[in-house]
C-alpha positions in Angstrom: 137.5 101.1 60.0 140.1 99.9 63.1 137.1 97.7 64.8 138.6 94.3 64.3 135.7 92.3 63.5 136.8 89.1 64.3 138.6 88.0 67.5 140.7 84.7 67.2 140.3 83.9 71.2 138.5 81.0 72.1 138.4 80.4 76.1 139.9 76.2 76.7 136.8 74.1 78.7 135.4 75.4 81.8 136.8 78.9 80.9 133.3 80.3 79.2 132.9 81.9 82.7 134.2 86.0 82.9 134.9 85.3 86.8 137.1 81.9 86.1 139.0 83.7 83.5 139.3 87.2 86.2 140.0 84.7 89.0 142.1 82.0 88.0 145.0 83.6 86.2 145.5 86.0 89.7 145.6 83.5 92.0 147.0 80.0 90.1 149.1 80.8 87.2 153.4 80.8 87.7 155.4 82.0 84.7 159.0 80.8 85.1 162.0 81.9 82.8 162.1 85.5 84.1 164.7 87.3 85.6 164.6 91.2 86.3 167.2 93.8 86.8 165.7 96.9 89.1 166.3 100.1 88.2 165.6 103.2 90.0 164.2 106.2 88.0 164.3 109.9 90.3 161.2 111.8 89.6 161.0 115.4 89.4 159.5 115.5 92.6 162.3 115.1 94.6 160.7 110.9 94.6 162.0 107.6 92.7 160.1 104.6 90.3 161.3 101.3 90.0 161.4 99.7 86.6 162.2 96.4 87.1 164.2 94.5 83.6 164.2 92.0 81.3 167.2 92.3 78.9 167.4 90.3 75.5 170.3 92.5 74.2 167.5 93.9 71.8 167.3 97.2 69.8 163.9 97.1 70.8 161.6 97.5 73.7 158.4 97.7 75.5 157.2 99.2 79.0 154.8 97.4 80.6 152.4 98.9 83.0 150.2 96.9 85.5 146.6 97.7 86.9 145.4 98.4 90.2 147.4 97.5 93.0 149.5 95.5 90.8 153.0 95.0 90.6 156.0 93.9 87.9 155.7 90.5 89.8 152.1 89.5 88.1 151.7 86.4 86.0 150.4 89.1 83.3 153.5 91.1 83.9 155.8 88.3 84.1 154.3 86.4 81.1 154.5 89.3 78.2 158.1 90.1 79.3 158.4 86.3 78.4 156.6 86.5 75.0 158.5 90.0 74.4 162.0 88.3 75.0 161.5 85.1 72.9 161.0 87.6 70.4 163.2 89.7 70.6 162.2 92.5 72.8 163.6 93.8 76.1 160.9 94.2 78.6 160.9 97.2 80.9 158.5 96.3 83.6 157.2 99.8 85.3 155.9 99.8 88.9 153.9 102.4 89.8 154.5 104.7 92.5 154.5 102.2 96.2 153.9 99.2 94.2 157.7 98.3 94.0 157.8 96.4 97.7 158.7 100.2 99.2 157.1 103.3 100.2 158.1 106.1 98.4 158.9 109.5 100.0 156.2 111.6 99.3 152.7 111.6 99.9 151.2 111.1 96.8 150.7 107.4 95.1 149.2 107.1 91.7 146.2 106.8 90.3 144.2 105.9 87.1 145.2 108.9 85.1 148.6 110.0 86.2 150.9 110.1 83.1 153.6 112.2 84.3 155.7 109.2 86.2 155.7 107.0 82.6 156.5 110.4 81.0 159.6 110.5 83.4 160.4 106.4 82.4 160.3 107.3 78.8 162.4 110.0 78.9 164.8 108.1 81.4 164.4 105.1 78.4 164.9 107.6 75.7 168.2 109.3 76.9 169.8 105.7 77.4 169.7 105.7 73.2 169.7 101.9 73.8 166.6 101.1 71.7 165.8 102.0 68.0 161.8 101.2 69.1 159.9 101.8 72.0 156.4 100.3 72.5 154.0 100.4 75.4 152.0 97.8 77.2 149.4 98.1 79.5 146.9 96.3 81.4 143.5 97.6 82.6 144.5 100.7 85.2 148.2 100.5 83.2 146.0 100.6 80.0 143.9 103.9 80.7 147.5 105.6 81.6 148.7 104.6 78.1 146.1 106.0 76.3 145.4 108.9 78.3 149.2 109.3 77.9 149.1 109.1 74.1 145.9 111.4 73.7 147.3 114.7 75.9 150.4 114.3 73.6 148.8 113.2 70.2 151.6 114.5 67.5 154.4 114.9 70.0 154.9 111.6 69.5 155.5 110.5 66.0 158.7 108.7 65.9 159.3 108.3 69.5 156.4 105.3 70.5 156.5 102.8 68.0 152.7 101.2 68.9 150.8 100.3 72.0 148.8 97.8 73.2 146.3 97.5 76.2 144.0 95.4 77.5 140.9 95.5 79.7 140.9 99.0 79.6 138.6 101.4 82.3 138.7 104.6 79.6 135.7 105.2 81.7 136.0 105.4 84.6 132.8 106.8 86.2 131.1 103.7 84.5 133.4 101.3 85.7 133.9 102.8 89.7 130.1 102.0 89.5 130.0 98.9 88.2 132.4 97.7 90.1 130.5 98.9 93.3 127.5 96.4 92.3 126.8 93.2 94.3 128.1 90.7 91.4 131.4 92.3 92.0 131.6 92.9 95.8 134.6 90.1 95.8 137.0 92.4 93.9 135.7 95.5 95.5 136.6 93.9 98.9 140.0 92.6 97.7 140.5 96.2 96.1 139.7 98.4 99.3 141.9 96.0 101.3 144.9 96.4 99.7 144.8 99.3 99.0 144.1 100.7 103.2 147.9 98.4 103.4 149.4 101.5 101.2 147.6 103.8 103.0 148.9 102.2 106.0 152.5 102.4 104.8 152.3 105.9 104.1 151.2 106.4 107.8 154.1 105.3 109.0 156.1 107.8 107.5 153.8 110.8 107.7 150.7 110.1 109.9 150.4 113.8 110.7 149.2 113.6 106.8 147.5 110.5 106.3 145.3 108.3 108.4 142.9 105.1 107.8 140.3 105.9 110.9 137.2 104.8 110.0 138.4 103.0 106.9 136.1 99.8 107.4 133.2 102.4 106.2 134.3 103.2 103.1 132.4 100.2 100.6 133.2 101.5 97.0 135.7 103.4 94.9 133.6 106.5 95.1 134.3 106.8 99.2 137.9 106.1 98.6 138.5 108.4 95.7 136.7 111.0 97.5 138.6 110.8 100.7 142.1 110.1 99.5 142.4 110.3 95.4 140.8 113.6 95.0 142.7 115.5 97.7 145.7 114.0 97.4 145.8 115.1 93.9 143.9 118.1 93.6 140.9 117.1 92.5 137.4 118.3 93.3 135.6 115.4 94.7 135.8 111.4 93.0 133.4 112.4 89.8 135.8 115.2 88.9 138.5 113.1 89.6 136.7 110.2 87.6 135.9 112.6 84.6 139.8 114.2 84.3 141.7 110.8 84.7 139.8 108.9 81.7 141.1 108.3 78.8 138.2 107.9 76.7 137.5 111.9 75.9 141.5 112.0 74.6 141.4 108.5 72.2 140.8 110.7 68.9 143.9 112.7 69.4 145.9 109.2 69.3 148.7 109.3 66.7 150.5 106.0 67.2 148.9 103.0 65.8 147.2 101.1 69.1 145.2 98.6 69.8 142.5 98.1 73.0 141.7 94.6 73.5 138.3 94.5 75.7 136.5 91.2 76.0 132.7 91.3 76.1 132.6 90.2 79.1 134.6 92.0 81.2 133.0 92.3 84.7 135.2 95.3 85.6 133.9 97.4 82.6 130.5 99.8 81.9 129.1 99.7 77.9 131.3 103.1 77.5 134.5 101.1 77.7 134.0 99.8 74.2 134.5 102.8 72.6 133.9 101.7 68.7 132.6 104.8 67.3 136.3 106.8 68.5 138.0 103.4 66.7 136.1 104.0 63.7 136.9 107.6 63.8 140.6 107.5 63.9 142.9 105.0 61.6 145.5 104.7 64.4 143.1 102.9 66.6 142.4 99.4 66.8 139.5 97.9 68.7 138.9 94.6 69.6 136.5 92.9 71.3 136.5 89.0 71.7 133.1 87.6 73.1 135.6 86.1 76.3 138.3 86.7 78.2 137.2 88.5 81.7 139.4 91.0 82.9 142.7 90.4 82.4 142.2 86.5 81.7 142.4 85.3 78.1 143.5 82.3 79.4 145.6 79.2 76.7 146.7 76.4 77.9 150.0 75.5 75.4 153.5 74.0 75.2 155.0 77.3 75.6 152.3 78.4 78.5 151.8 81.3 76.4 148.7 83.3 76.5 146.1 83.9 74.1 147.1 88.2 75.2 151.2 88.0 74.9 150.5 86.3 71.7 148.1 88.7 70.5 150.5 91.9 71.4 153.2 90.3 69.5 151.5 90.0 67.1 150.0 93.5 66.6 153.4 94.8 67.6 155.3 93.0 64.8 153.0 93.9 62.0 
């Protein structure tokens, strides 16, 4: 049964607390010793990604995806390139589509389930023939890509993804668009709905005959938001269908390569569906693990090499 059930994190002093460990990574942690190399990947689409790199010389590497309204610059980002390279691992840091510091040219961003961009960076990755193995990293919105990724290919993939890891993963998102809408949480809702009307805003100024943000100061939760912009933007019915379609949750039997979903208890981002340990117990190639802290995106350790407790972990998994 892949439900690991033991978790060796243990939080330092005075991070017991799911909001100190969400919190205080974000805004105070630095992680020095990287240097990326852009590249720009065309898309299909007539549009471009930006993979920003972090080259060791290996014959190995990993593409890292960030969550919402994150970027390749993130401490999280930043530090598992670090823990990949000291061990021998390039690290291919993906931006999503407008999270690269420019507006791209067409209309559409990204959202929660949109797999065809790191579809485009693998096969970009692939042709190169630089790397003997290929891994993939992913953190919370990054993470539900993954594995929504993995699960509509299932078999495809033997021999091309070597493992995955993710953390703080929505693979619900319906739970988690609501949870995230309660009181306890209205600080990251807030910070969420800001920066994300600045993208809106930077698509205006390309095509405001397409786009607009008046009345934007009404919309309070993901549910207006995905309902006035996600769903029509990309074809969906309304924010439930959209929600329902983009989840990774329904595909995480069909998973072939071996993976692991680290989710800490608690998370204040994620529903009770986002612990999915009866689909882990149901297929050997998934690994579910669920230390008791950690926040969202936290599992903060305080070291020599300022490593933590997550790079460590990944590393781990990936060189077993």
């Amino acid at each position: 049964m892949p439900v690991v059930s033991h978790s060796s994190y243990v939080p330092p002093k005075l991070f017991a607390n799911a909001h100190a460990q969400t919190i205080f990574p974000s805004l105070l942690r630095r992680v020095r010793g990287i240097q990326y190399v852009r590249e720009r990947i065309d898309t299909p689409d007539g549009d471009f990604v930006d993979v920003d790199t972090s080259k060791v010389g290996a014959a190995q590497a990993a593409i890292l995806l960030h969550g919402l309204e994150g970027d390749s610059s993130r401490a999280y980002m930043r530090g598992m390139a670090r823990a990949l390279n000291k061990r021998g691992w390039d690290a291919l840091a993906f931006n999503f589509r407008g999270c690269s510091g420019e507006s791209n040219r067409t209309l559409r961003f990204y959202h929660s389930g949109e797999t065809g961009d790191l579809q485009t960076v693998i096969s970009y990755v692939t042709r190169t023939g630089a790397y003997a193995r290929l891994a993939l990293v992913g953190f919370s919105l990054g993470g539900n890509v993954i594995l929504k990724y993995l699960g509509e290919r299932g078999r495809e993939l033997s021999g091309q993804i070597w493992k995955a890891v993710v953390f703080s993963v929505p693979c619900d998102l319906a739970s988690c668009s609501l949870k995230l809408g309660e009181p306890g949480n209205r600080i990251y809702m807030r910070r969420f709905l800001r920066m994300l009307r600045a993208k809106v805003r930077m698509k205006m100024e390309l095509m405001p005959h397409l786009i607009n943000d008046q009345g934007y100061e009404r919309i309070k939760n993901f549910k207006e938001y995905d309902d006035r912009y996600t769903a029509p933007m990309f074809g969906f019915r309304d924010a439930y269908d959209y929600w329902e379609k983009a989840s990774s949750k329904p595909l995480l039997r069909k998973i072939v390569v071996p993976t692991l979903i680290v989710n800490a208890a608690d998370d204040p981002f994620l529903a009770d569906p986002c612990y999915p340990e009866e689909e882990a117990r149901d297929n050997p190639a998934l690994f579910l693990e669920v230390p008791e802290k950690g926040g969202h995106v936290g599992f903060v350790a305080f070291n020599r090499e300022g490593e933590y407790w997550s790079e460590t972990r990944a590393l781990q998994f990936l060189s077993e």
